[in-house]
KEBA-484654 format. One record per residue: x, y, z of N, C-alpha, C in turn; residue in three letters. Coordinates in steps of 0.02 Angstrom, whole numbers, plus 50000, padded with zeros to 5 digits. Layout:
BEGIN
XYZXYZXYZALA...
***
This chain:
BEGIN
500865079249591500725073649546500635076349475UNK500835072549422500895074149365500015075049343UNK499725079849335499215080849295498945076649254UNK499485074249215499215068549156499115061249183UNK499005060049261499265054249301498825052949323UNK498415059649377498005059749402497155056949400UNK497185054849349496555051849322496425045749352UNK497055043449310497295036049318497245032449385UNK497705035949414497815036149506497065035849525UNK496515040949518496005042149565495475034049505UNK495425032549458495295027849444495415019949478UNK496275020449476496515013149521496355011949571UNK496455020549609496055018549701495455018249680UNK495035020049667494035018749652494145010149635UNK494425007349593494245002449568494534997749630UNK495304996249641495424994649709494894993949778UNK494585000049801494315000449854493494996049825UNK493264997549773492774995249749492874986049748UNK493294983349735493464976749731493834974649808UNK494044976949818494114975249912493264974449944UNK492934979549929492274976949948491784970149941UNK491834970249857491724961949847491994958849880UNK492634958049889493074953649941492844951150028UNK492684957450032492474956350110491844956450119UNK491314955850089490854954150063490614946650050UNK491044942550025491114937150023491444932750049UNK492144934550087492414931150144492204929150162UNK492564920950175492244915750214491494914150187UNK491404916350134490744912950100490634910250047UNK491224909849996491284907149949490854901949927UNK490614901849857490234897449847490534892249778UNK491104893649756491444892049720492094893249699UNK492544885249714493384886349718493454880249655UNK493824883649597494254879949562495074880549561UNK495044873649545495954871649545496084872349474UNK496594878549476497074881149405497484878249371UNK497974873349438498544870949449498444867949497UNK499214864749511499634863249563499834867749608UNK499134867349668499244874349723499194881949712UNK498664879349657498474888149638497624885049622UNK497164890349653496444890749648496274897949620UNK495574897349587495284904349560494484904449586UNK494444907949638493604909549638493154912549608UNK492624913349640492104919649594492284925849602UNK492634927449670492474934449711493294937149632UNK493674932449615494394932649572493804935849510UNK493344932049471493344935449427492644938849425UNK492294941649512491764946849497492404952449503UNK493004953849524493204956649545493714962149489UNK493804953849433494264957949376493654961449319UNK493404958849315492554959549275492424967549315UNK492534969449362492194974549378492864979649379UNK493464980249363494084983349371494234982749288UNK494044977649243494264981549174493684984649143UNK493244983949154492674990249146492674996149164UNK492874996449228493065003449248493795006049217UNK494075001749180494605004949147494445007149051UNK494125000549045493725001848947493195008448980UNK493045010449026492525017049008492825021349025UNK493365021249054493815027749051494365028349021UNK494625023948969495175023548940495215016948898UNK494815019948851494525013548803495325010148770UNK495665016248750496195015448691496695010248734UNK496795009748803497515005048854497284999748838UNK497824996548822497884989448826497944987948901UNK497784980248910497584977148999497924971148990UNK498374968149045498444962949069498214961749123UNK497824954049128497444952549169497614945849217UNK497494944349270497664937949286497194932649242UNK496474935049268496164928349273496044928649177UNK495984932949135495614934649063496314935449009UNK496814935949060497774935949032497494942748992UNK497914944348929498104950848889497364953848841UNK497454958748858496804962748793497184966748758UNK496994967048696497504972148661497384977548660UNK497834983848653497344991948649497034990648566UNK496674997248581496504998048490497074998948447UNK496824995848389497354995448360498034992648354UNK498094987848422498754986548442498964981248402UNK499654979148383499944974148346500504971948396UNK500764966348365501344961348404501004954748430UNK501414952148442501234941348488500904945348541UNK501074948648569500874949548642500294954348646UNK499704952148675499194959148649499574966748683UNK499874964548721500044972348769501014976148719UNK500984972848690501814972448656501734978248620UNK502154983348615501954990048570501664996648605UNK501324993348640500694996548683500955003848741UNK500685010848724500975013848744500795013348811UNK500025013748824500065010348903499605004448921UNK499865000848943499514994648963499384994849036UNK498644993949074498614991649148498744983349156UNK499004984249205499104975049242498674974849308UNK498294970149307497884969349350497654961849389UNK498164962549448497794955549486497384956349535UNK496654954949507496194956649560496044954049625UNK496464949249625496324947349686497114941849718UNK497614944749734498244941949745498224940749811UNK498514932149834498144928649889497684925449893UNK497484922549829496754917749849496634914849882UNK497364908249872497464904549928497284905349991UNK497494908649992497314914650083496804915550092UNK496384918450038495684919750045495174914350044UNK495294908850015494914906049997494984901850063UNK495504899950085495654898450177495344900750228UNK495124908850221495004912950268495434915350322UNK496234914650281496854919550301496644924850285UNK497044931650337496714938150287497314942250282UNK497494937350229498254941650199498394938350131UNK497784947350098497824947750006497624953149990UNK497544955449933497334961649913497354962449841UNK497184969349825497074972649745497654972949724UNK497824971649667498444975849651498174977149584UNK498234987149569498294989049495498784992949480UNK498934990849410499564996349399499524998449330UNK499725002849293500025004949227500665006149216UNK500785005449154501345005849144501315009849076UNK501865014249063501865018248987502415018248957UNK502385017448907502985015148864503555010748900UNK503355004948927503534997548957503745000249034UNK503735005849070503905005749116503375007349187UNK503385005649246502785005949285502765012749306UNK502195017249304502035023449308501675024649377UNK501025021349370500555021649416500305013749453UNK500275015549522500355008649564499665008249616UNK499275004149618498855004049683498894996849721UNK499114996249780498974989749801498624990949885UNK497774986249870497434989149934497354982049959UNK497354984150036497164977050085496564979050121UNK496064974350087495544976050103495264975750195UNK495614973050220495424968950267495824974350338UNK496114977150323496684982550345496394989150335UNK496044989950274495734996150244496374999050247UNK496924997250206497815000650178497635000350113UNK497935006050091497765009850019498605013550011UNK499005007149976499735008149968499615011749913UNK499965017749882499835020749793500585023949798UNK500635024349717501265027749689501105029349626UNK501495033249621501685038549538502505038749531UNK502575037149479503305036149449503835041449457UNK504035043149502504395050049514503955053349562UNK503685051249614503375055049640503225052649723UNK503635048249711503465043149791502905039349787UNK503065035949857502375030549869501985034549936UNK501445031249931501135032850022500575028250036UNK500445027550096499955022950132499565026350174UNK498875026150144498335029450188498295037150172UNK498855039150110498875047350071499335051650118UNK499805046250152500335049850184500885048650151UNK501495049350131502005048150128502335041650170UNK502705037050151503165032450171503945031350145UNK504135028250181505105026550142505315019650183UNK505655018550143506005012950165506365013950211UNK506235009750265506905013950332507555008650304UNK508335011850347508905008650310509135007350362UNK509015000750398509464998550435510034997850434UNK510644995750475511224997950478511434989250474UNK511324984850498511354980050487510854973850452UNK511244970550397510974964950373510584960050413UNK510784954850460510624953050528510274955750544UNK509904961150539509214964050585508814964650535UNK508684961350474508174964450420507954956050441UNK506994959050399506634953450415506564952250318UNK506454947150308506634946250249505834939450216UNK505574943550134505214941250147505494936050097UNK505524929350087505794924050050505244918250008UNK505604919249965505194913549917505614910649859UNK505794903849855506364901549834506104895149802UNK506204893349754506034888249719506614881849759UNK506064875049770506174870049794507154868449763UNK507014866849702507534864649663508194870549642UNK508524869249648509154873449650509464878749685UNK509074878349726509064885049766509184884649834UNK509404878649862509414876549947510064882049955UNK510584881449930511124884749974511034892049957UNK510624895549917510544903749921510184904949987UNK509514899849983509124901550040509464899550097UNK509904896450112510034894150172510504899750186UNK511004902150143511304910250159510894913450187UNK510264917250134510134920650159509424921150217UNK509264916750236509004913650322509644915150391UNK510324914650351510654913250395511124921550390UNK510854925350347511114932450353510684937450377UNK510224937150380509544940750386509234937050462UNK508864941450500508544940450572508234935350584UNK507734937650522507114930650497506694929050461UNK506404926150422506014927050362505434925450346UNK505014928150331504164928150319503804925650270UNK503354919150260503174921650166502404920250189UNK502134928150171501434931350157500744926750139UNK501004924450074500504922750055500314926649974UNK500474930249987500384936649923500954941249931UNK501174938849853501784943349851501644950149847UNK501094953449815501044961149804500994964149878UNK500644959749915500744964449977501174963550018UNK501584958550016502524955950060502924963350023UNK502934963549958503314968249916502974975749938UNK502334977349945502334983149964502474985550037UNK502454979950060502644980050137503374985250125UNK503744982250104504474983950080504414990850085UNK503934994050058503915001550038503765006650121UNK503605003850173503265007750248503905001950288UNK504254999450268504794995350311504484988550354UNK503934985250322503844979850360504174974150348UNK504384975250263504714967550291505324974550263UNK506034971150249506634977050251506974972350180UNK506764967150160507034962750110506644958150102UNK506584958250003506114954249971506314949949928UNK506274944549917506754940049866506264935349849UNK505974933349806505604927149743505974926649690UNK506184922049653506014919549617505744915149564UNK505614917849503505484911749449504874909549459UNK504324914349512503644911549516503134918149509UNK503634922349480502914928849506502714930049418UNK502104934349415502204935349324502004945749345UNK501834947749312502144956249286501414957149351UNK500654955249350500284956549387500314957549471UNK501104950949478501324951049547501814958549569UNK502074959049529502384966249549502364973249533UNK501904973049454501834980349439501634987249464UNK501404983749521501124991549559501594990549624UNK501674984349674501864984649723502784985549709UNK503204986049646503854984849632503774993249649UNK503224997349587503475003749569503525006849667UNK503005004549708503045005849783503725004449820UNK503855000449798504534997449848505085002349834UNK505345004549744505505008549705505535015149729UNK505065019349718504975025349745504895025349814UNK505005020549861504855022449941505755023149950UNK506195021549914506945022949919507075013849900UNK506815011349913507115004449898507525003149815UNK507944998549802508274996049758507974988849718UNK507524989749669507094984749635507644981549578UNK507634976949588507854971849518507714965849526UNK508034961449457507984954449454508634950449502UNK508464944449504508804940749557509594941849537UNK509914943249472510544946549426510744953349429UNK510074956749479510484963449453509884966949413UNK509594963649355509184968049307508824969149304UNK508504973449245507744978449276507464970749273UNK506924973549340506264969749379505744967549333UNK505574973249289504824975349269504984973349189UNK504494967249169504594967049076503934962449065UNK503414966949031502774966349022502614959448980UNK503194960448934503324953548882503304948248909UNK503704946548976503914939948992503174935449005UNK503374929149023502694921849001502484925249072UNK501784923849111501814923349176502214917849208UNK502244918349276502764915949319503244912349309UNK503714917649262504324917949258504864923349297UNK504514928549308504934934649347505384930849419UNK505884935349426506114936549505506294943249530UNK506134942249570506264949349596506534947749677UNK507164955449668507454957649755507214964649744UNK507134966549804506984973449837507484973149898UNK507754979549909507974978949983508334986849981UNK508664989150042509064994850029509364995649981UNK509605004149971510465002949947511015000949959UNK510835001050038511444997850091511604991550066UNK510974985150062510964980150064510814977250018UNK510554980449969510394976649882511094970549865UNK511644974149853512304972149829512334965649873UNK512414966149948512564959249985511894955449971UNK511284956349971510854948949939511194946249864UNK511184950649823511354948949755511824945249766UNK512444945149791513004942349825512834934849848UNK512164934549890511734927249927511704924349875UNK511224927049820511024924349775511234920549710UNK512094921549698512604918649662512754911849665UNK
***
């Protein structure tokens, strides 16, 4: 691991494992659920959780700029541009708690996700399930691993046997999804995209496809995992995945082999 990385990394897992605790801690006890939106909620455990993960980042790295779910953009020192993180040589993205829904249900499928990124690209990745005690991490050139082992994407030989995790916007989108339901074994949706997408990275699900609903917090750590486990990350076109700029939930993202990247992109036309 890169020396200059290592900080960072042993920071994301501390803060990760530290906020999985609140989590399970409070499961199933919630004492307060607000509505954001239309099918999106934010609890307490959401912001004891980010409250305690950008602190541990301003006392060890005052100068990074942060994107946040629940508190959105902080700027670094000094930073200029519309966007507090725009310019910014490294910015963390941080959704402290991806799956609320789930959680706040007392499904137990969600987790941490932290990531950085340096000079706009994702470097360092943590995405933990608390509930699993899985501690997915990556470094940008350096692989992913789960549990501080090594993982890869296995490469199936056929399309038809991948389990595929899907998320497809209602409107315009019936005949991609109905391809690809009808090319693929069978298809899953999580609940939380950071941990469907890191799945991608140890071969649980084998193909990942959203779009037009995730924002940079949903994939910055679990993309750079899928990425370095051998997988093929981009936008639903083909193009880079990862752009710190964009509004939240606007992104899309596929993951899948090399084998098989080209034939989804193909679904997806």
């Amino acid at each position: 691991m890169p020396a200059e990385l290592a900080a960072e990394l042993e920071l994301a897992t501390d803060a990760a494992r530290r906020a999985g605790a609140i989590q399970l801690e409070r499961y199933e006890r919630l004492e307060r659920i607000v509505h954001k939106g239309p099918g999106d909620v934010v609890t307490e455990v959401d912001h004891l959780c980010e409250e305690m993960i950008l602190a541990a980042i301003r006392g060890r790295f005052p100068d990074d700029a942060i994107v946040a779910e629940e508190s959105g953009a902080h700027r670094a020192r000094g930073g200029k541009g519309a966007h507090a993180a725009e310019g910014a040589e490294r910015a963390w993205i941080v959704d402290p708690l991806d799956g609320t829904v789930n959680y706040a249900n007392g499904i137990p499928f969600f987790c941490v996700s932290i990531g950085l990124a340096v000079a706009g690209r994702p470097a360092v990745g943590v995405v933990y399930d608390p509930v699993r005690d899985e501690m997915f991490r990556a470094v940008a050139g350096r692989g992913a691993t789960l549990g501080g082992e090594p993982i890869r994407h296995p490469d199936k030989e056929l399309l038809s046997d991948c389990l595929i995790s899907l998320a497809l916007p209602w409107r315009g989108w019936r005949r991609q999804e109905g391809a690809l339901r009808r090319a693929t074994r069978v298809s899953r949706v999580l609940g939380s995209s950071a941990l469907a997408l890191a799945y991608v990275a140890n071969g649980r699900f084998d193909v990942f496809v959203q779009a037009r609903s995730l924002s940079s917090w949903d994939v910055a750590a679990a993309g750079l995992m899928a990425e370095e486990a051998g997988a093929v990350v981009s936008d639903t076109k083909g193009g880079p995945w990862f752009d710190l700029a964009r509004p939240g939930r606007t992104l899309s993202l596929v993951a899948a082999s090399p084998r098989h990247h080209p034939a989804v992109l193909d679904l997806l036309r």
